[in-house]
C-alpha positions as CSV (number, residue, x, y, z in Angstrom):
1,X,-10.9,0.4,-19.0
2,X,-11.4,-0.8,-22.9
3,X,-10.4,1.8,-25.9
4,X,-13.8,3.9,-25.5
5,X,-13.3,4.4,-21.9
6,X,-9.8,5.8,-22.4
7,X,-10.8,8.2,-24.7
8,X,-13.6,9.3,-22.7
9,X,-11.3,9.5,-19.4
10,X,-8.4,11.5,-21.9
11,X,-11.1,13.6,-23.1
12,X,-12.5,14.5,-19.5
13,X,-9.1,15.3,-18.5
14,X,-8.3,18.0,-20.8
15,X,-11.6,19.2,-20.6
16,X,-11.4,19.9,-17.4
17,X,-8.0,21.2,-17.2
18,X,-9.2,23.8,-19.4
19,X,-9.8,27.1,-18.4
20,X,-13.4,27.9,-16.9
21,X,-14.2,24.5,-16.3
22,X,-17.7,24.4,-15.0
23,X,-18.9,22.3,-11.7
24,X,-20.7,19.9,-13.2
25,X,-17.4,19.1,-15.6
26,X,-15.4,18.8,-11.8
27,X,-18.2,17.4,-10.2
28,X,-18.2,14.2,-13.2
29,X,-14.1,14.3,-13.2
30,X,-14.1,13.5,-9.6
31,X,-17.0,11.2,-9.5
32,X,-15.1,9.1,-12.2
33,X,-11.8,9.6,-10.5
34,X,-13.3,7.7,-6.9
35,X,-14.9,5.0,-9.1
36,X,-11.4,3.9,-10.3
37,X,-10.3,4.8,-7.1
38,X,-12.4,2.8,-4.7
39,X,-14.3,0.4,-6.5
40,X,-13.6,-3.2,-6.7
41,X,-15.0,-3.6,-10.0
42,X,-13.7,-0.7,-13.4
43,X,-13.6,-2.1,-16.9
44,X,-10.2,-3.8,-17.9
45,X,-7.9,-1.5,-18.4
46,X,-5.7,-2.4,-22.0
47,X,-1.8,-2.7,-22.0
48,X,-0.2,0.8,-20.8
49,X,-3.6,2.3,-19.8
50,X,-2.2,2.1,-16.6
51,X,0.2,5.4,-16.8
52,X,-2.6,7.9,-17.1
53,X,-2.7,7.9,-13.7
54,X,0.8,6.1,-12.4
55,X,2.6,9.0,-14.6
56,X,4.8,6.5,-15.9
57,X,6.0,2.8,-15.8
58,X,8.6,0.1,-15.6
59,X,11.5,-1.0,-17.9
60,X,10.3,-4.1,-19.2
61,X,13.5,-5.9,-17.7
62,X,11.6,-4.9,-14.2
63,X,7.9,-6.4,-15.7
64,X,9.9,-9.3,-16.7
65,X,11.3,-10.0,-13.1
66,X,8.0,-9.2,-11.6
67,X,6.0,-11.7,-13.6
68,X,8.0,-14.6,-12.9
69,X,8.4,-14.0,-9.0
70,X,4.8,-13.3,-9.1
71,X,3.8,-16.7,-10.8
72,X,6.6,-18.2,-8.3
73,X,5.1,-17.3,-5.1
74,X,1.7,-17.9,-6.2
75,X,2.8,-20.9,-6.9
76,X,4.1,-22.0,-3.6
77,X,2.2,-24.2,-1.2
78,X,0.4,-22.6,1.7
79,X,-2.1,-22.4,3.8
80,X,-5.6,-20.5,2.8
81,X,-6.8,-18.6,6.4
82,X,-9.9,-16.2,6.9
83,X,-10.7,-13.4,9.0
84,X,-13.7,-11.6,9.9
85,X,-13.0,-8.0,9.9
86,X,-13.9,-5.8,12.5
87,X,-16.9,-4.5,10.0
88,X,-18.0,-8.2,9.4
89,X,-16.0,-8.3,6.4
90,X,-14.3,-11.8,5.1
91,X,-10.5,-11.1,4.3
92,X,-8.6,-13.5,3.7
93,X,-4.6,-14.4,3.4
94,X,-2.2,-17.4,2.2
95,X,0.5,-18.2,5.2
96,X,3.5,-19.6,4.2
97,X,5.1,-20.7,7.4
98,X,8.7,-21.8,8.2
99,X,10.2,-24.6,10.4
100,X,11.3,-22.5,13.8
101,X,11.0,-19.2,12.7
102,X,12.6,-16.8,14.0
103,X,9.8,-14.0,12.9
104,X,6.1,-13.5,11.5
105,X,5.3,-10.8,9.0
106,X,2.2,-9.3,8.0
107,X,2.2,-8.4,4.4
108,X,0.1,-5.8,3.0
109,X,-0.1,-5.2,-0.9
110,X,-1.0,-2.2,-2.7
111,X,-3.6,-0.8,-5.0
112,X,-5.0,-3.3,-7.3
113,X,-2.1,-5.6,-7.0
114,X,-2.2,-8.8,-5.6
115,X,-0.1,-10.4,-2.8
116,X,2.1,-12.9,-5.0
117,X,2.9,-9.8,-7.5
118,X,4.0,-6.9,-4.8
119,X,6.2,-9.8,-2.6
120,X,7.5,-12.7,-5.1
121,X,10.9,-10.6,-5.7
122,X,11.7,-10.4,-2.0
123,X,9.6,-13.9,-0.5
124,X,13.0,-15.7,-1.2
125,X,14.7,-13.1,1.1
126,X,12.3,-13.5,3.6
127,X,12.0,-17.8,3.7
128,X,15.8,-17.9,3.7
129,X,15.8,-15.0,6.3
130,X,13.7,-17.5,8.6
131,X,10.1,-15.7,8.1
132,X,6.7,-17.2,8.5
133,X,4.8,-14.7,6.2
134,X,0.7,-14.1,6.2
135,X,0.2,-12.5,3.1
136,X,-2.7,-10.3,2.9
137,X,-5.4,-9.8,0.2
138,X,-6.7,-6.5,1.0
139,X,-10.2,-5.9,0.9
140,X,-12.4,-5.0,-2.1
141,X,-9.4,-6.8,-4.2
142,X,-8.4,-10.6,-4.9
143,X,-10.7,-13.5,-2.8
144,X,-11.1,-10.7,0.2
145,X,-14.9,-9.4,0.6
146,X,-15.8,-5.6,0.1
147,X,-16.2,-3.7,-2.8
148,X,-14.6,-0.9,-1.8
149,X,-11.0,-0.6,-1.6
150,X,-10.0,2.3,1.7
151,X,-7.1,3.6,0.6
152,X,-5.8,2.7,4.1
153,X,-8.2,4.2,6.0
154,X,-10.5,0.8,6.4
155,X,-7.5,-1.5,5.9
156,X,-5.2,-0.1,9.1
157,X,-8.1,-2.1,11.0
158,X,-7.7,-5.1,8.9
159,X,-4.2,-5.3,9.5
160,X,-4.9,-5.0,13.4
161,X,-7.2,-7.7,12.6
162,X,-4.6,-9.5,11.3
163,X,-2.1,-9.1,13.8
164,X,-4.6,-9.8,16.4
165,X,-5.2,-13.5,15.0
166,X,-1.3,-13.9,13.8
167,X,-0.5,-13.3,17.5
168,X,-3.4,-15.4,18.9
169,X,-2.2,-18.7,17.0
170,X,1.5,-18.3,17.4
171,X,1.6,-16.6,20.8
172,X,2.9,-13.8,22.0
173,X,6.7,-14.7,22.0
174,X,7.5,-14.5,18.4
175,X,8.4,-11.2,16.9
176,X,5.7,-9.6,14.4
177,X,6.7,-7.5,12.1
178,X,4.0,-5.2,9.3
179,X,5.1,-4.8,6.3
180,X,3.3,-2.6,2.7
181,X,4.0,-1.9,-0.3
182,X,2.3,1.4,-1.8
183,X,-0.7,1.5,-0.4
184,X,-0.2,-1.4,1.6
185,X,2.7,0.9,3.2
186,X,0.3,3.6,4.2
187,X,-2.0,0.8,5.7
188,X,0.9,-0.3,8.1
189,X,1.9,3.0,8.7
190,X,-1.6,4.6,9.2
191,X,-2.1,1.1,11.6
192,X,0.9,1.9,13.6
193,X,-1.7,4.4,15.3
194,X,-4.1,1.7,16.8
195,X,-3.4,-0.4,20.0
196,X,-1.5,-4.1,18.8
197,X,-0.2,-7.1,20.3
198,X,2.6,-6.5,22.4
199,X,5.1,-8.7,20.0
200,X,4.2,-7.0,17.1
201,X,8.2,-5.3,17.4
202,X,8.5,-3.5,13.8
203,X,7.1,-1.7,10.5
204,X,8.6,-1.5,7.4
205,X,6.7,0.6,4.3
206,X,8.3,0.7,1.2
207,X,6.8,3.7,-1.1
208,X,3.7,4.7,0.8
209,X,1.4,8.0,0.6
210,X,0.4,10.1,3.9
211,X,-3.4,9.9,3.2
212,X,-6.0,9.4,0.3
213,X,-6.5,13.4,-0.7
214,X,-2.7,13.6,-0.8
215,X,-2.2,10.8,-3.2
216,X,-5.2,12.1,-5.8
217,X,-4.1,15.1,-5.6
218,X,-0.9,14.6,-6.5
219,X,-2.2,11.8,-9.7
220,X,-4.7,14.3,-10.7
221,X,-2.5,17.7,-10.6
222,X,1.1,15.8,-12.0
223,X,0.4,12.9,-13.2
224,X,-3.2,13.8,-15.1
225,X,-2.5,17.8,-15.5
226,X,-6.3,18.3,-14.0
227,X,-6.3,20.9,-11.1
228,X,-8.0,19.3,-8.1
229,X,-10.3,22.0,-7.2
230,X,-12.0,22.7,-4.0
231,X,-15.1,21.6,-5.5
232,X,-13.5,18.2,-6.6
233,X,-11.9,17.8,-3.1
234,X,-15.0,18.1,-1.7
235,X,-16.7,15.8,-4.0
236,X,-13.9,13.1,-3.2
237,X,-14.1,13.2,0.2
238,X,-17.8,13.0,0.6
239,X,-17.8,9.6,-2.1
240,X,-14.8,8.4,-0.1
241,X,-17.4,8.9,3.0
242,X,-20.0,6.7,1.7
243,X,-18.0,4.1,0.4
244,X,-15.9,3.8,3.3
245,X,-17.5,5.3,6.2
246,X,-14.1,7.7,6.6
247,X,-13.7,11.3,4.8
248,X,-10.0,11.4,2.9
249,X,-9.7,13.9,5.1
250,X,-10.7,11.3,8.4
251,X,-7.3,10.3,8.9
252,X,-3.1,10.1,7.6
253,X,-0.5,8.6,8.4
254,X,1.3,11.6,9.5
255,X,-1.3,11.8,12.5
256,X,-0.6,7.9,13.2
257,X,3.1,8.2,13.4
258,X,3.0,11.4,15.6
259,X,2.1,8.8,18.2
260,X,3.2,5.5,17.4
261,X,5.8,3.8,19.5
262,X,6.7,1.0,17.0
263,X,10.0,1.4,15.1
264,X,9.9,1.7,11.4
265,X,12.2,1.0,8.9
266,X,11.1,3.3,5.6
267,X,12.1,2.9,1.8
268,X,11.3,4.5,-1.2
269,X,12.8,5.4,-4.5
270,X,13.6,8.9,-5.6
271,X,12.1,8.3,-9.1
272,X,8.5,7.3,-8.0
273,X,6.4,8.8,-10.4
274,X,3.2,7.7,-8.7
275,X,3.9,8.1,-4.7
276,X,6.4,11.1,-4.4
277,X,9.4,10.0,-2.2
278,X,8.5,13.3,-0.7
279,X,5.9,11.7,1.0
280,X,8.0,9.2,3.0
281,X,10.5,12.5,3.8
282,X,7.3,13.9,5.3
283,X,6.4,10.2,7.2
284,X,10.0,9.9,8.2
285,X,9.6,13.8,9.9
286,X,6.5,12.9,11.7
287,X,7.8,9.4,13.4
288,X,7.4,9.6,16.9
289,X,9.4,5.7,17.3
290,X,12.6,4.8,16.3
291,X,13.2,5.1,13.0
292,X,15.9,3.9,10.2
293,X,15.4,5.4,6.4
294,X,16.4,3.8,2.7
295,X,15.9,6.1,0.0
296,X,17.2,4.4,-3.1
297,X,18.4,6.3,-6.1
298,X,16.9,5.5,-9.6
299,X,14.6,3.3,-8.4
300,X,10.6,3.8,-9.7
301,X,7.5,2.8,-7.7
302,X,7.8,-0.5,-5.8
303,X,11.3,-1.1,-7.4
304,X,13.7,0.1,-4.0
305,X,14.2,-3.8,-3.5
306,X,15.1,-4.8,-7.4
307,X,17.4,-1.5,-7.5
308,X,19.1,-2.2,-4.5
309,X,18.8,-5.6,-3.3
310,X,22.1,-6.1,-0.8
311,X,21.5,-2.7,0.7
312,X,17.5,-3.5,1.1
313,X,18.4,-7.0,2.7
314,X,21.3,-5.3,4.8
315,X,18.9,-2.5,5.9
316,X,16.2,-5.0,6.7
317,X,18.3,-7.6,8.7
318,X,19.6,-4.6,10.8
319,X,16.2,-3.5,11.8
320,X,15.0,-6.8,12.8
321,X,18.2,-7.4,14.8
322,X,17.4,-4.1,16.5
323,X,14.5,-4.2,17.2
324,X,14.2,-8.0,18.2
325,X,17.7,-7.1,20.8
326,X,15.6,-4.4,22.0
327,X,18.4,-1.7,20.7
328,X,15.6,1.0,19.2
C-alpha cells in the first residue's frame, strides 16, 4: 500500500461513511476491502499503514521484542517439509524437533504474518517445555502455494492435513496439540470441527475471530468508521466465494466448537483493538469440550504471552498435563 494507495483507501472510507452513499461507492469499498483481505499479493503497505484497519498498534518496546524473537527462530535450524493439500495445494512448514519429546504442536500463524514472527517469543517456552513444533506457513502467504488467503475457512483443512502427516511420521502415541494465533486461532478452532487423529489431545487459540463476516465487520464499522451494509455483506461473501470456494457466511468457529470433543485452552487480551476479546467470550460459550480460559488484562493483539508470560506458561503446562493424564 504506497502513499497514493492510502489516500485513495482514506478517501473511500470517508466517502462511504458518508450519508447516502450509493451502491456502486459500497460495491468498490467492499471489492477493495476482500483484495487486502484475501489476496496474496497488495502493494507494500508503508510504516503505520497498518492501523487503518488493526485500529491501533504496539508500543515499540513490544515491536522491539518481536523482531528479535522473530529473526531468532528463523534463524534456528530445521527441517523444510511439504504437504499437498487436500485441494492440490503445496503448503509447506519448518519442524523443529526435540530429542524424546514429550509433545508435537501444530502451529498456525495469523494474517499476513509469518511463522518465525507470531511464535519466536514463546518457541523458547515450548523447546525447553520438551515440544517438537511444525510450524505452519499458511496458504496464499510465505513459501505456501495459493493466492488466496481463507480466513480459516480453507486453512481448517490444511491444518487436518497437517495433523494427518504429523501423526503419520511420528505415530499415533505422541500427544498433538493445534495451536493459532489470530487468524491462525480461528483456523484451529474452526478445525476442531473436522474428524483428526486420535492423539491429536488439545487446542490452544490465542486471540481468534468466530468467522470471516464477523472480523470485517467489526474492522470496517470500529476500526474504519464505514457501515458494512447489506449490500457490502453481500458483495464480501460472494468474492470470498470465488476466491475460496466457501461464502463468509459457509462456516464459524462457533458452529465447530458446538461439536468438538477436543479440549481447548483459550487466551486473549482485553485491549485487542483488532479481534475483540468478545469474540473468544462468545468461542468460550459455544465449546462443547473441556475448556480452560486466559483473558489477560492490558494486553493488545497477539501480546497475552509478552503481558503475562508466568501465567501463559502456567496456564499452558496445566492444560497439557490435563489433557495428556486424561483429566478433561
Amino acid at each position: 500500500m504506497d502513499s497514493k494507495l492510502k489516500k485513495h483507501l482514506r478517501f473511500i472510507a470517508l466517502t462511504a461513511g458518508a450519508a447516502g452513499v450509493s451502491a456502486a461507492s459500497s460495491y468498490l469499498t467492499t471489492k477493495y476491502m476482500m483484495h487486502v483481505a484475501l489476496d496474496r499479493d497488495i502493494p507494500k503497505a508503508p510504516k503505520g499503514a497498518e492501523k487503518l484497519i488493526t485500529g491501533g498498534g504496539p508500543g515499540q518496546d513490544f515491536v522491539d521484542a518481536m523482531l528479535s524473537s522473530s529473526e531468532k527462530l528463523a534463524a534456528t535450524p530445521n527441517e523444510t517439509v511439504t504437504v499437498t493439500a487436500h485441494d492440490g495445494i503445496k503448503i509447506v512448514g519448518h519442524l523443529i524437533e526435540q530429542p524424546n519429546a514429550e509433545r508435537i504442536l501444530i502451529a498456525m500463524h495469523g494474517w499476513r504474518s509469518s511463522w518465525h514472527r507470531d511464535f519466536g517469543m514463546i518457541a523458547d517456552f515450548w523447546r525447553e517445555s520438551g515440544c517438537t513444533v511444525l510450524y505452519a506457513e499458511q496458504r496464499g502467504q510465505g513459501e505456501s502455494g495459493g493466492d488466496s488467503m481463507g480466513f480459516g475457512l480453507t486453512e481448517r483443512y490444511d491444518c487436518r492435513d497437517w495433523a494427518n502427516y504429523i501423526s503419520g511420521r511420528f505415530g499415533e502415541d505422541i500427544p498433538i496439540y493445534l495451536c493459532g494465533v489470530s487468524m491462525g486461532a480461528a483456523t484451529v478452532l474452526m478445525a476442531s470441527g473436522l474428524d483428526m487423529p486420535k492423539n491429536v489431545k488439545g487446542i490452544c487459540a490465542d486471540c481468534g475471530f468466530t468467522s470471516p463476516d464477523a472480523i470485517w465487520r467489526h474492522v470496517m464499522n470500529d476500526n474504519m468508521h464505514i457501515h458494512y451494509s447489506g449490500l457490502m455483506e453481500a458483495v464480501a461473501n460472494e468474492i470470498c466465494r470465488q476466491k475460496t470456494d466457501f461464502g463468509s457466511h459457509s462456516y464459524s468457529t462457533v458452529e465447530a466448537l458446538k461439536t468438538t470433543k477436543i479440549p481447548v485452552l483459550f487466551a486473549h487480551g482485553t485491549d485487542d483493538s483488532f479481534v475483540p476479546v468478545t469474540m473468544t467470550y462468545e468461542n468460550y460459550k459455544a465449546c462443547a469440550s473441556p475448556k480452560r480460559l486466559l483473558i489477560v488484562p492490558g494486553a493488545d493483539h497477539g501480546m497475552s504471552y509478552y503481558v503475562e508470560k508466568e501465567n501463559y506458561e502456567a496456564a499452558t503446562k496445566s492444560f497439557w498435563h490435563d489433557c495428556e493424564a486424561g483429566l478433561i
